[in-house]
N, C-alpha and C positions, 0 to 999 in steps of 0.2 A: 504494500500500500504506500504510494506518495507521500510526505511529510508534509506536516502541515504548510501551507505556503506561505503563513504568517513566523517561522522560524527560519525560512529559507532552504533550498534542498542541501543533501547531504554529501560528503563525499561519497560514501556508496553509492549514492542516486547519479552521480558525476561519473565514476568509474563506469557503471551500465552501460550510461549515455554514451560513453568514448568504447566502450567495448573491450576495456580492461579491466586487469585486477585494481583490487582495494589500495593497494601497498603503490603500484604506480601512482595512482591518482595523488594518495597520498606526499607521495614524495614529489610530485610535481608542485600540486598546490602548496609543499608545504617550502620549496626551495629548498630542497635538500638531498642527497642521494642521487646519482647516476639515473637518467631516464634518457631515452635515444632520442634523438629530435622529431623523428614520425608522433612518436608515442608524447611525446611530450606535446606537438603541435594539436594532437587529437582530443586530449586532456583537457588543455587549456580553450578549445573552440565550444567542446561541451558545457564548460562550465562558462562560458560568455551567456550558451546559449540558453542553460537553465537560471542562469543571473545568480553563480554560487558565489559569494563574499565568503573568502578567507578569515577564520576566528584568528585574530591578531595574538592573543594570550596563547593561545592552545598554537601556535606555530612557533613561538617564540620557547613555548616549553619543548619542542620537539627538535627545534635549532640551536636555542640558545643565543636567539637574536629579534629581535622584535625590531628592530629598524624605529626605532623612537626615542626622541632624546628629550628627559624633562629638565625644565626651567625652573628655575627658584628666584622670584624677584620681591620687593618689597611691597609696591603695588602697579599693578597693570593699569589702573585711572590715572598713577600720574607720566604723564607727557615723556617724558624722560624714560623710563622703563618700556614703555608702549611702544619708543622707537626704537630703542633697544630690541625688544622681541621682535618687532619685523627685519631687523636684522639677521637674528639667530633664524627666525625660520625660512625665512627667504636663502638663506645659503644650506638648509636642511633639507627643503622642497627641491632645490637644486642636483641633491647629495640621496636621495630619494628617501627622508628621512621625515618623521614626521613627529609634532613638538605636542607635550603637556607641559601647560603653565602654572602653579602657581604661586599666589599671594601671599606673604608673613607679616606683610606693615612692622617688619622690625622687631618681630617678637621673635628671641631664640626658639620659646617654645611650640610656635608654629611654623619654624623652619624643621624644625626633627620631625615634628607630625607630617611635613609634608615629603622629608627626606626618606620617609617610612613609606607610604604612600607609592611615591617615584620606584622604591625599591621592591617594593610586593607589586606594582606594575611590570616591576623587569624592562628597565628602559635598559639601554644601550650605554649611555652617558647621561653626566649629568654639569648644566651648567647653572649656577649657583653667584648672587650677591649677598654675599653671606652676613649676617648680623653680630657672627660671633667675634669676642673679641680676644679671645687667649684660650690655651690650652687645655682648659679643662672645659671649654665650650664647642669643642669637636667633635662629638667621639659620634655625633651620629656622622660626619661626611668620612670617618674612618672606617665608621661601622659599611658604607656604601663602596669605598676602595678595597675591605675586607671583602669583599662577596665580588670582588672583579670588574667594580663600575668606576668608569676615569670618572673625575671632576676636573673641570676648569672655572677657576673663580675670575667674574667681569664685575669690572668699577671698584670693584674694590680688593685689597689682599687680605689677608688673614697672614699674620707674622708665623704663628703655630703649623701653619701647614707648607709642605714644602714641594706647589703645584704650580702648575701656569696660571697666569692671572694676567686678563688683559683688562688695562687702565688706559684713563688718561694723566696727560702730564699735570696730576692738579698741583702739586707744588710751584712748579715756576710758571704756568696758569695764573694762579694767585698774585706770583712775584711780580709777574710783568702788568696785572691789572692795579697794584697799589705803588707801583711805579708811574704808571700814568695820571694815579692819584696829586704822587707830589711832583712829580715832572710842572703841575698845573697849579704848585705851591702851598698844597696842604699839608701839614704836619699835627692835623687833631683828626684822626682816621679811624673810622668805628668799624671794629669786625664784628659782624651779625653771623650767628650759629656758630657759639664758639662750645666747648665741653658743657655737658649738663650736671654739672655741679650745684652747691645749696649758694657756694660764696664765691666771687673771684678770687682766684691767687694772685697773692700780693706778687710774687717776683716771676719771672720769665721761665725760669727753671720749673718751680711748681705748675704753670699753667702749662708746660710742654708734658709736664710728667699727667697733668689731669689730660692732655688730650690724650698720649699715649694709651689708656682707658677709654678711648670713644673709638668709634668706626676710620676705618685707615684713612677713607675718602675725607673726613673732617678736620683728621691730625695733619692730612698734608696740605691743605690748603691754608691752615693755621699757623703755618709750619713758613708758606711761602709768603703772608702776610709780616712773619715777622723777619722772614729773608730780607726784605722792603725797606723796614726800618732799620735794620741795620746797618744796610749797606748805603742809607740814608743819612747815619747817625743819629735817629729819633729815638728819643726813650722811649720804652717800652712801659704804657699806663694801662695799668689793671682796667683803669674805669673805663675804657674804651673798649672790653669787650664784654660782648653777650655773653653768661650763660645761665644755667636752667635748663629747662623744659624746653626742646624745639619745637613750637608752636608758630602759630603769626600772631597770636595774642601777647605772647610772652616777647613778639621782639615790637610788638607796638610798645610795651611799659618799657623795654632797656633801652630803646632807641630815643625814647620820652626822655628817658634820666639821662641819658647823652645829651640831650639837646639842652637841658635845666643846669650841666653844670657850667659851675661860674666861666672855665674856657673850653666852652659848649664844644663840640664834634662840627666840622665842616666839610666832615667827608665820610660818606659811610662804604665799604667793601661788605655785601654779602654774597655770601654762599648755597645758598639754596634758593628756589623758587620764592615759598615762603618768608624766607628773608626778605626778599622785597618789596613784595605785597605788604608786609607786615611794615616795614619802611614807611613806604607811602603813604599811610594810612597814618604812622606816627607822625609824619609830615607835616598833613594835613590837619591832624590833629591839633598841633602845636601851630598853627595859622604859617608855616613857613612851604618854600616852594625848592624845587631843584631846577636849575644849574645853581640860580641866583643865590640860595641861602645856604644847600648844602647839594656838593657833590656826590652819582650813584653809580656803582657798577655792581652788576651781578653775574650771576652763574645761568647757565643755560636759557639761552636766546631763544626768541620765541615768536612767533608773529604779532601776538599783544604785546612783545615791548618792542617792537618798531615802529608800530602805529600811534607807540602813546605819547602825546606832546608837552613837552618833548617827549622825542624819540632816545629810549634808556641804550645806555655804552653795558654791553652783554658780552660774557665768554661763552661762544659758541661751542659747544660736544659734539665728535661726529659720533651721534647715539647710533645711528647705520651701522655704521662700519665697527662702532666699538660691539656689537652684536655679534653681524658675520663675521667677524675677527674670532669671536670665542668659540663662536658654533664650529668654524674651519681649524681651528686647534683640537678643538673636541671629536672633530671627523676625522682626523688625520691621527688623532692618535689611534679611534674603532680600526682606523684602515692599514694599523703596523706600525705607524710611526714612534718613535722614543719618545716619550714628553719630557719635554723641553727644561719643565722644573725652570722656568724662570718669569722675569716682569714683561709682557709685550704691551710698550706704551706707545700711544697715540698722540698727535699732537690735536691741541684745541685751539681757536682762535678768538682773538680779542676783536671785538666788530664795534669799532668807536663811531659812536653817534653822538647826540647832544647833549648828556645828560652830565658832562665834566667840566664847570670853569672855576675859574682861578676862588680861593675864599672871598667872600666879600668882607668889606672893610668895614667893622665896627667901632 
């Protein structure tokens, strides 16, 4: 009797139809095992012609290959991640390869749940921006190398693990955007989405050792702010950076206390989207405007900050390429290659527009 046709036919029903055994059929549909090309061409026309779909899980048990590589991002609604994944999957669909996404919003403990997940899927690989921050916050992407799944980590590294990780250049990204800060002769420069901490650190040392404690992506762009003043010879002022809670709420109130003190900020550097929504809004808040009253550049360029008038000076990501970059590490390694075990960094670009003049004179 036929199978139902709401579950779709079977390989035995596909075997008949080609006028083979079980075991050919099988081994055709499943990619595996010697089949002659008659018998294989016969296989695969029966099974067009009865409309058999392949069970992905049940062939991947029988090969040990599922042709599917899962993603781990923070969140796929924000802009940044989303171009990210067309990236990865677009060199995947290429690579005949097909992607599971998903979402942590930053929570380690939604990154193991989903590590877990990816691994009782039996993907292939796995590519990962990962939340953890040290060694003792690994052990599910070990537990997924233990069982013979590469990882490649994108946007960001993990110090503890010792994988390929494609970045971009946020440290001297940073550098060169608070360089154009004071090039344009500001020396009161606010770094927005600095470590989430209760207090700032009072000295330079302490506030490198609180980033060191945050996400790698954070430490290095903190890292390249204070490259900046450096080699600027600006002292380095606690009160000029954010930190806390990374919200846009929380950099509307630090960006406020920046502007309230007695030698207020005339120039702010953030780093996340958020940052400078959150900016803006403290701006505006405080009856003050940009270029005029205080200088902005932020991180990942957008088409709402080129429209906005002015038009915001943004570090452009090539989120594209920083994707298919990881996915074609990640292929390359399913396809025999050595991994690499090292940083493949990208460069970003700084796209100046109107939103930088000189402080104004009080």
């Amino acid at each position: 009797m036929p199978a139902d046709r709401g579950q779709g036919p079977t390989i035995s029903e596909v075997a008949a139809e080609a006028g083979v055994g079980r075991a050919t059929a099988a081994r055709t549909l499943g990619g595996y095992g010697y089949v002659s090309p008659e018998l294989r061409a016969r296989v695969l026309a029966a099974a067009e012609k009865l409309g058999y779909r392949a069970n992905a899980l049940a062939r991947s048990m029988s090969t040990g290959v599922s042709h599917t590589l899962g993603v781990i991002v923070a969140d796929i609604g924000n802009p940044f991640f989303a171009g990210l994944l067309r990236g990865i999957s677009d060199s995947a669909r290429a690579r005949g390869f097909d992607v599971i996404v998903l979402s942590t919003y930053e929570n380690l403990q939604e990154e193991i749940a989903a590590t877990n997940v990816l691994i009782d899927k039996r993907v292939d690989g796995v590519v990962v921006a990962s939340a953890a921050l040290d060694r003792d916050q690994v052990a599910h992407i070990r537990a997924a190398m233990d069982r013979g799944i590469p990882v490649v980590l994108v946007d960001r590294a993990v110090a503890a693990l010792d994988l390929d990780a494609v970045v971009i250049d946020n440290r001297e990204a940073a550098r060169e955007a608070v360089e154009v800060l004071i090039a344009a002769g500001h020396r009161r420069i606010g770094f927005v989405w600095g470590p989430p901490v209760a207090q700032p650190p009072s000295t330079r040392r302490e506030l490198l050792a609180a980033a060191s404690r945050n996400l790698w992506t954070d430490g290095e762009r903190l890292r390249g702010y204070l490259d900046a003043l450096d080699d600027a010879h600006i002292p380095f002022d606690p009160e000029l950076v954010m930190v806390g809670p990374k919200t846009e709420a929380r950099v509307v109130g630090e960006v406020g206390r920046m502007l309230a003190l007695p030698d207020r900020v005339t120039a702010v550097f953030c780093t996340e989207t958020d940052g400078m929504t959150g900016s803006l809004r403290a701006l505006r808040k405080a009856g003050l405007s940009y270029p005029e009253d205080v200088a902005l550049i932020g991180f990942d360029d957008s088409a709402w900050a080129a429209v906005m008038d002015p038009p915001l000076t943004m570090i452009a990501q090539p989120v594209h390429q920083l994707g298919a970059k990881a996915a074609e590490v990640l292929l390359d390694i399913l396809g025999g290659a050595e991994p690499a075990r090292t940083m493949h960094t990208l460069r970003s670009q700084l796209i100046q527009r109107a939103s930088v003049a000189p402080p104004a004179s009080r």
